[in-house]
C-alpha positions in Angstrom: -14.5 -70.6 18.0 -11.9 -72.3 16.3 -12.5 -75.1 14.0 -10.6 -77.8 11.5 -12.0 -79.4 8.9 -10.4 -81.9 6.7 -7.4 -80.7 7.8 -7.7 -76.7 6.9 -7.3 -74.4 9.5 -11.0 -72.5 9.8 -9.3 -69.9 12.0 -12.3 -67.7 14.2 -15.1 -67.0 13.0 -16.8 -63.9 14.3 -20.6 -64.3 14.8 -23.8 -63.3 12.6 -26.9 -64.3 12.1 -28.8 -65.7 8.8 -32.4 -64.2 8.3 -35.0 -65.1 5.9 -37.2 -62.3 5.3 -40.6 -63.4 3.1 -41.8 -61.3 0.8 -45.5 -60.8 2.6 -43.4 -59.0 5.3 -42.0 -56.2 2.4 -45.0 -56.2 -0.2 -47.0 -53.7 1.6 -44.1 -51.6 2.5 -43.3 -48.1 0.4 -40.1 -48.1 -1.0 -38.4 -45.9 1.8 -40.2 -48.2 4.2 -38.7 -51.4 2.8 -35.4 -49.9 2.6 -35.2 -49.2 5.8 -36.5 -52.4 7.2 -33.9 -53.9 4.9 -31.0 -51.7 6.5 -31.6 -52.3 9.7 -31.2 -55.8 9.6 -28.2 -55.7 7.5 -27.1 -53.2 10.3 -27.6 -55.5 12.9 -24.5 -57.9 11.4 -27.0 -60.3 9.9 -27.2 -61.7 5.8 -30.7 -61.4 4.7 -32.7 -64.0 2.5 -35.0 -61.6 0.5 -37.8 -63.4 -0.8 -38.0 -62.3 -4.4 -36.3 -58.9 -5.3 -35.9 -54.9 -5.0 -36.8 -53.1 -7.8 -33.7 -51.9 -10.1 -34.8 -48.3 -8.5 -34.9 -49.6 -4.7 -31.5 -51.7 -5.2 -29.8 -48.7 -6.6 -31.0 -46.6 -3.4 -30.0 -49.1 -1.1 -27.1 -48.9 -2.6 -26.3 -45.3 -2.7 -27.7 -45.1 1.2 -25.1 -47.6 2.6 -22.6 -46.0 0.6 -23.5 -42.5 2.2 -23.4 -44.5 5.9 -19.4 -45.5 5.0 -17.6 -43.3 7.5 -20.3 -42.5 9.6 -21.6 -45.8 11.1 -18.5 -47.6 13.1 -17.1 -50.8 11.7 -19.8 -50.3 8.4 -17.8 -51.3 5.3 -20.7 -51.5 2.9 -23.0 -54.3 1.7 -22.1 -56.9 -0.7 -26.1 -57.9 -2.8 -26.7 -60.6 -5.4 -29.7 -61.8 -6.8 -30.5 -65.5 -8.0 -33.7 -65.9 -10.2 -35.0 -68.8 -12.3 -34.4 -70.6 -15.6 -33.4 -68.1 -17.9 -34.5 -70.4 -20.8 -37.9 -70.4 -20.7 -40.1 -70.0 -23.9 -42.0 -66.7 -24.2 -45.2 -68.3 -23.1 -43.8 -69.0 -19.9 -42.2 -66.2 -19.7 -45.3 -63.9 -20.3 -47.3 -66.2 -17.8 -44.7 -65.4 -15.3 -44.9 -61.9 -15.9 -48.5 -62.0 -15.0 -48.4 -64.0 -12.1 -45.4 -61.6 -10.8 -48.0 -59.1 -11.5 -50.4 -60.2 -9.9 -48.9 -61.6 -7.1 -46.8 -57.9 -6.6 -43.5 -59.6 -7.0 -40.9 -62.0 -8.4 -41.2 -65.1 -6.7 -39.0 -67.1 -8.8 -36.1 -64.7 -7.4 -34.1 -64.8 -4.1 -31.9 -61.5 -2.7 -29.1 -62.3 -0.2 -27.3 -59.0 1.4 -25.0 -59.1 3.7 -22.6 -56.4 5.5 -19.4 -55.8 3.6 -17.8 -56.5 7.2 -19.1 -60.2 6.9 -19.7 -60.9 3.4 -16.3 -61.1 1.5 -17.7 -61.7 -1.3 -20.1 -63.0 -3.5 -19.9 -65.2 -6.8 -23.1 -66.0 -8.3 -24.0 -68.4 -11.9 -27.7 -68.6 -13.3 -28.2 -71.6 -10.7 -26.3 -70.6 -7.7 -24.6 -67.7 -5.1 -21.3 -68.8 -3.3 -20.8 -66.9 0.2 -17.2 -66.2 0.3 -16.6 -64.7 4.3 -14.2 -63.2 6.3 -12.7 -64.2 9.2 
């Protein structure tokens, strides 16, 4: 599929799919359970919308297992992972009211997780407000 638009050369763009995964489908998961579910659809050439976020302890696993799969799994080049969460000015209130809701809600709703295979996703720049996709071709 070859495309132009405003008069830049798209060149082919390989296909993938974009999947939104809520965070009901996670909550109940262990760890290791969510890890994997994550993996395999990162493995499957897909980005995945995370409702919320990992834990800093599951996003450094997730990290150190794709790194281990370098080498091993053909064409797998990594993941690139960035998280987007709310206003970071909030008053101490809010953010304490926050904390319990996350609580008990089991999560951080005000966050989003995007992951994508390293093969895909070129890159990814993120501000406070937004993530820019960069992919490749």
């Amino acid at each position: 599929m070859s495309n132009k638009r405003g008069g830049k050369h798209l060149g082919n763009i390989k296909g993938f799919a974009i999947q939104f995964l809520p965070y009901s489908e996670v909550r109940d998961l262990k760890s290791d359970d969510r890890i994997k579910k994550i993996l395999n659809v990162i493995l499957g050439n897909n980005i995945l919308i995370l409702q919320g976020r990992l834990t800093s302890n599951e996003e450094a696993r997730l990290i150190g297992d794709t790194m281990a799969m370098i080498g091993h799994i053909k064409n797998f080049r990594g993941i690139e992972l960035a998280v987007i969460s709310g206003n970071g000015r909030e008053s101490i209130l809010g953010k304490m009211t926050r904390g319990i809701a996350n609580a008990i809600a089991g999560g951080d709703f005000s966050a989003i997780t995007i992951i994508g295979p390293a093969t895909i996703v070129k890159e990814m720049k993120r501000n406070p407000k937004k993530i820019e996709l960069l992919l490749n071709r």
